[in-house]
C-alpha positions in Angstrom: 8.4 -78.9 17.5 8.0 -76.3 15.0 5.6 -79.1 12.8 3.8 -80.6 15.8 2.6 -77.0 16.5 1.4 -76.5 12.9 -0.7 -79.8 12.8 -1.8 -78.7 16.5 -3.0 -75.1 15.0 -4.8 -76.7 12.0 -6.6 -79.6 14.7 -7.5 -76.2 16.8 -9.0 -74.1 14.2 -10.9 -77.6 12.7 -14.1 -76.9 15.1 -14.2 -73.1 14.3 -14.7 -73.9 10.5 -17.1 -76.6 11.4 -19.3 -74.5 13.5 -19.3 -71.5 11.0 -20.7 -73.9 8.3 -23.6 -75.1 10.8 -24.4 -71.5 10.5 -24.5 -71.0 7.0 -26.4 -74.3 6.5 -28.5 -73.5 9.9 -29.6 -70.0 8.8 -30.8 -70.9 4.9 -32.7 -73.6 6.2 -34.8 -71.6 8.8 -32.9 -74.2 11.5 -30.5 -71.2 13.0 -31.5 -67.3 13.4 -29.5 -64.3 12.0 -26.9 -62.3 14.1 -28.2 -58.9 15.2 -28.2 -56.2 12.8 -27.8 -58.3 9.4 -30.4 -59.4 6.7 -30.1 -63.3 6.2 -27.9 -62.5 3.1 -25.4 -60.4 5.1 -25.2 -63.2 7.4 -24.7 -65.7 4.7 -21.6 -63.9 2.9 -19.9 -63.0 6.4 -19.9 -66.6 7.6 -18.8 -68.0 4.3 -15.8 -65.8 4.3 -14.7 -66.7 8.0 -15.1 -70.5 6.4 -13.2 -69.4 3.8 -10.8 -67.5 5.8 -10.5 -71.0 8.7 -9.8 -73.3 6.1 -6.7 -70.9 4.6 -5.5 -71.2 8.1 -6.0 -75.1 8.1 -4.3 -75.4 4.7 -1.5 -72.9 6.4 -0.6 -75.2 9.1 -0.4 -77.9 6.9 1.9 -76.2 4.8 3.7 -75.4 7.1 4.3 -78.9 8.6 4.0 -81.2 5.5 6.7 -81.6 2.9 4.6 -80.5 0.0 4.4 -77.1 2.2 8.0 -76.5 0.8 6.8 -76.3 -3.1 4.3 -73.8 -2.7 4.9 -70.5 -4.3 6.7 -68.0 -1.9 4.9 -64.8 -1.9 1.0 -66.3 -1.3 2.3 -68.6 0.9 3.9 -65.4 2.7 0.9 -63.4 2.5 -1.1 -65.5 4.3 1.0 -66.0 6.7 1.9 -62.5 7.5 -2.4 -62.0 7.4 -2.9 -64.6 9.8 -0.3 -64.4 12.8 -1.2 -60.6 12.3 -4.9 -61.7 13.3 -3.9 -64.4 15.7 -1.5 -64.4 17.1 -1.6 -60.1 17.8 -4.6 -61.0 19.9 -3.3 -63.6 22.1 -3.4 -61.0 24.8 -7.0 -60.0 24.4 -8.3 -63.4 24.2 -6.7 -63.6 27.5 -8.1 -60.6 28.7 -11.3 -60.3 27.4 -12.3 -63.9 29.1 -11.5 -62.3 32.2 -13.3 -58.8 31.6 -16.2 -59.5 29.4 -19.2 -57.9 30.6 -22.3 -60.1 31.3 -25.2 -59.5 28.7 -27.9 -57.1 30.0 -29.9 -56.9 27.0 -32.3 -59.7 28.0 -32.8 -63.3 26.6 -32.5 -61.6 22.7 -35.1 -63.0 19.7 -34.5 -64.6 16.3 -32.4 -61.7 15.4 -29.9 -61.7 18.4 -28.8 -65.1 18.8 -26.6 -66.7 21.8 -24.3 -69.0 21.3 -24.3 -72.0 23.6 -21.2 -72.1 26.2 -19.1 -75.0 24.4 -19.4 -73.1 20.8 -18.2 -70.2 22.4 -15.5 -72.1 24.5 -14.7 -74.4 21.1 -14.1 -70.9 18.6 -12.1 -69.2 21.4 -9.7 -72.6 22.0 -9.3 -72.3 18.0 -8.4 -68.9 17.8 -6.0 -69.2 20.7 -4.8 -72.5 19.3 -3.9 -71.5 15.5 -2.3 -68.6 17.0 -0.2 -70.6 19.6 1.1 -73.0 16.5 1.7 -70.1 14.2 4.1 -69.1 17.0 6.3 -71.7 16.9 5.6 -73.7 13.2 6.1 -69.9 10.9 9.8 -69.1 12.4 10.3 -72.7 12.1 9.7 -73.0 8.9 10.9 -70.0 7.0 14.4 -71.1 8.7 14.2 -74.1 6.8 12.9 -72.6 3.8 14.8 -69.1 3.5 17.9 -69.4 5.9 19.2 -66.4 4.1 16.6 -64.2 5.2 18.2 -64.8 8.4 21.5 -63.4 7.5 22.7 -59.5 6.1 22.9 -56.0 7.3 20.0 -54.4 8.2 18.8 -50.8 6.3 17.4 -48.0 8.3 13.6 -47.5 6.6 13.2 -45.7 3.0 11.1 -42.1 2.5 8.1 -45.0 2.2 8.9 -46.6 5.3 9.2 -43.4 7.5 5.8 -42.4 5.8 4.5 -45.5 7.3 6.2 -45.2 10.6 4.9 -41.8 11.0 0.9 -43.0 10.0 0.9 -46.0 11.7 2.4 -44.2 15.0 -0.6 -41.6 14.5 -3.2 -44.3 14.7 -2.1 -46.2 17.7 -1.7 -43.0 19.3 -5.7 -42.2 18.6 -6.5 -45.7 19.7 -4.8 -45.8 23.0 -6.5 -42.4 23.4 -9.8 -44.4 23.3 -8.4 -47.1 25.3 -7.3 -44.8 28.1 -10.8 -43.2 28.3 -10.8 -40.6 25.7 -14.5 -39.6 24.0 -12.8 -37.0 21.3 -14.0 -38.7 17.9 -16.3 -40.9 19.6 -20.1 -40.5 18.1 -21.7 -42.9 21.1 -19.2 -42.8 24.1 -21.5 -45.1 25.7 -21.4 -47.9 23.3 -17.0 -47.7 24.3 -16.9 -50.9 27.0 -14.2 -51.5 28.7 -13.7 -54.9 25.7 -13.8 -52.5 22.9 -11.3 -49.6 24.9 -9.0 -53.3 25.6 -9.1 -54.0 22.1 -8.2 -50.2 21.2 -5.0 -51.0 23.2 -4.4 -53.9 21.9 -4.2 -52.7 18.3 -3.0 -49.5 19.7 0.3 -51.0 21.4 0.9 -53.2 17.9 0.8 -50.1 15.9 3.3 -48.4 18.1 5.9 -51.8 18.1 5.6 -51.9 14.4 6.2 -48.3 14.2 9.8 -48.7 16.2 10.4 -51.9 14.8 10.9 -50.5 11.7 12.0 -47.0 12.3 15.1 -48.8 14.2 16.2 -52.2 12.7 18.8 -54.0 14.5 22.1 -54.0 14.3 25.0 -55.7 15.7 26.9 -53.5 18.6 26.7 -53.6 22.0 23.6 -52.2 23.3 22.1 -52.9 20.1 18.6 -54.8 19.3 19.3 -58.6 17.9 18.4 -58.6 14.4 15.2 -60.8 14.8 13.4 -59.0 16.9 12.8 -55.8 15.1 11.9 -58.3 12.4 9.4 -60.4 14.6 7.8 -57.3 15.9 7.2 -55.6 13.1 6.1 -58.6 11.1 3.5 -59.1 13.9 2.6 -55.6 14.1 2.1 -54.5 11.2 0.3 -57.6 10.3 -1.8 -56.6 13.0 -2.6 -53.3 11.3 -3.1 -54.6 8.2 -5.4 -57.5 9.2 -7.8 -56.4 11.5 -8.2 -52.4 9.9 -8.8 -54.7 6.5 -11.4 -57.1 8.4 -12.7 -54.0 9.5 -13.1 -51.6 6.9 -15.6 -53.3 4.8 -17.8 -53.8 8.2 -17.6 -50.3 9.0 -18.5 -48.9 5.4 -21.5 -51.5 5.9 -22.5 -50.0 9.1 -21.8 -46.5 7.5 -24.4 -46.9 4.5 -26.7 -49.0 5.6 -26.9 -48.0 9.2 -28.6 -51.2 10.5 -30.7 -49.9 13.9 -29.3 -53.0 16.3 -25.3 -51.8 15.2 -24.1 -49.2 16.8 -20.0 -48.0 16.5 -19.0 -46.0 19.2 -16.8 -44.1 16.4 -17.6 -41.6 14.1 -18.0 -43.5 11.2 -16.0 -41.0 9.0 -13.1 -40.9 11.7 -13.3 -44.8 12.1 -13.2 -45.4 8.0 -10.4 -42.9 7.9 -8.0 -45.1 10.8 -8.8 -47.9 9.4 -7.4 -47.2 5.5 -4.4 -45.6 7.2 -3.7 -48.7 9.8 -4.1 -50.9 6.2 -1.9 -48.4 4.1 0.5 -48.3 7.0 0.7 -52.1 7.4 1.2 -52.9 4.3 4.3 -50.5 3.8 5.6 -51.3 6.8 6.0 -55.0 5.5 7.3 -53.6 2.4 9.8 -52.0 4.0 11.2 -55.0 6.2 11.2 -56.9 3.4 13.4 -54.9 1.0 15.5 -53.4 4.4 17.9 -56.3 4.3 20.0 -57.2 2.1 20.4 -60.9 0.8 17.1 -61.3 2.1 14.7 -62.3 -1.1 11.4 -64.1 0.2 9.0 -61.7 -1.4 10.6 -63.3 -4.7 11.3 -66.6 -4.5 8.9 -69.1 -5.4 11.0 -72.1 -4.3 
């Protein structure tokens, strides 16, 4: 099951990388216009790196399902897989959600600079998000079991000075995101520009931050009453791949916004605030993961190449 669902996540995200490239190609030869609020170059370089990012998740699947997959080395292999369930599979909910609660477009039929995206291309990149992050469901736990059965076993450590660090800053940013989710306007430059998507997504990423926070801060145990050891693990491997990810995707798009303050973009966050969460959801994330992966012993992924 685990490597029908890995070819089934690669054949899903296939269409997304396709119609990215149409853009590229589309918008350097005059065919295609240029998203709202970017230059033609700006275009260019964001669609090449979701091409670049679609066909790491294609290769990903395939790894995961092929027997060459087995050979790769451990930690990039591992990386991008943390990256990309973080991304996908995080946001399962608000793919769900947001199909049901987007708002309808009231800013008219748009121009060369605004561009709408025809119902199937829309339809065909949702189905490929939801898909890749569907098979990276069942194919990842599938096969690091093969791979690293000893990563399964040992006695889970309570966090290290870094890891309650990380517990304590990731907790603060979900905290000031479900603020914004639940209707708050303190830090918010445009209140207006807050719809009920964006507030979703706030507590979304808000909820994630908060799992990975007690995911880590309490590692299972064995005991009555106690967590089982995987799901502290699965959590905070989701959530703090869900910090890292999408405050990393972020970041750069926000310092964009920041300088170059395109007139058509408009961030219902302060822009210092929103740079600010965003380095400490990344710093956060990334120590959280850290300190899972050196929290059990006998557990040696991050090292092994083989």
């Amino acid at each position: 099951m685990g490597r029908l669902a890995a070819y089934g996540g690669s054949a899903a995200m296939a269409p997304y990388a396709v119609i990215k490239v149409s853009w590229v190609i589309g918008s350097l030869l005059g065919l295609a216009p240029v998203g709202a609020g970017f230059g033609l170059a700006e275009w260019v370089v964001l669609n090449t790196v979701t091409v670049g990012m679609a066909v790491i998740g294609i290769t990903l699947g395939l790894a995961l399902a092929r027997p060459w997959g087995m050979r790769l080395p451990g930690v990039p292999l591992i990386f991008c897989a943390w990256v990309g369930t973080g991304f996908l599979v995080s946001m399962l909910p608000y793919a769900v959600a947001d199909s049901l609660l987007s708002e309808p477009d009231a800013s008219g039929s748009g121009g060369d600079s605004d561009p709408r995206m025809p119902g199937w291309e829309a339809a065909l990149i949702q189905f490929g998000f939801i898909g890749m992050g569907l098979g990276l469901t069942l194919a990842l736990p599938a096969y690091l079991r093969r791979r690293w059965p000893e990563a399964f076993t040992g006695r889970a450590r309570g966090p290290s000075p870094l890891g309650r660090a990380a517990v304590a800053l990731g907790a603060a940013v979900g905290l000031m995101w479900l603020y914004w989710a639940a209707g708050g306007t303190a830090g918010l430059a445009h209140p207006g520009e807050g719809r009920t998507t964006w507030r979703l997504l706030c507590g979304i990423c808000g909820t994630w931050a908060l799992v990975a926070a007690f995911a880590v801060a309490r590692p299972g145990r064995e005991g009555p009453g106690r967590l089982p050891r995987w799901l502290p693990s699965v959590l905070g491997w989701l959530g703090s791949g869900s910090l890292f990810a999408w405050s990393g995707w972020k970041l750069p798009f926000t310092l964009y916004v920041a300088i170059a303050s395109p007139r058509d973009v408009v961030l219902p966050e302060r822009p210092a605030l929103a740079i600010t969460l965003h380095l400490c959801a990344v710093l956060a994330g990334g120590a959280m993961m850290w300190t899972q992966r050196s929290s059990r012993t006998g557990s040696r992924i991050a090292t092994h190449s083989t």
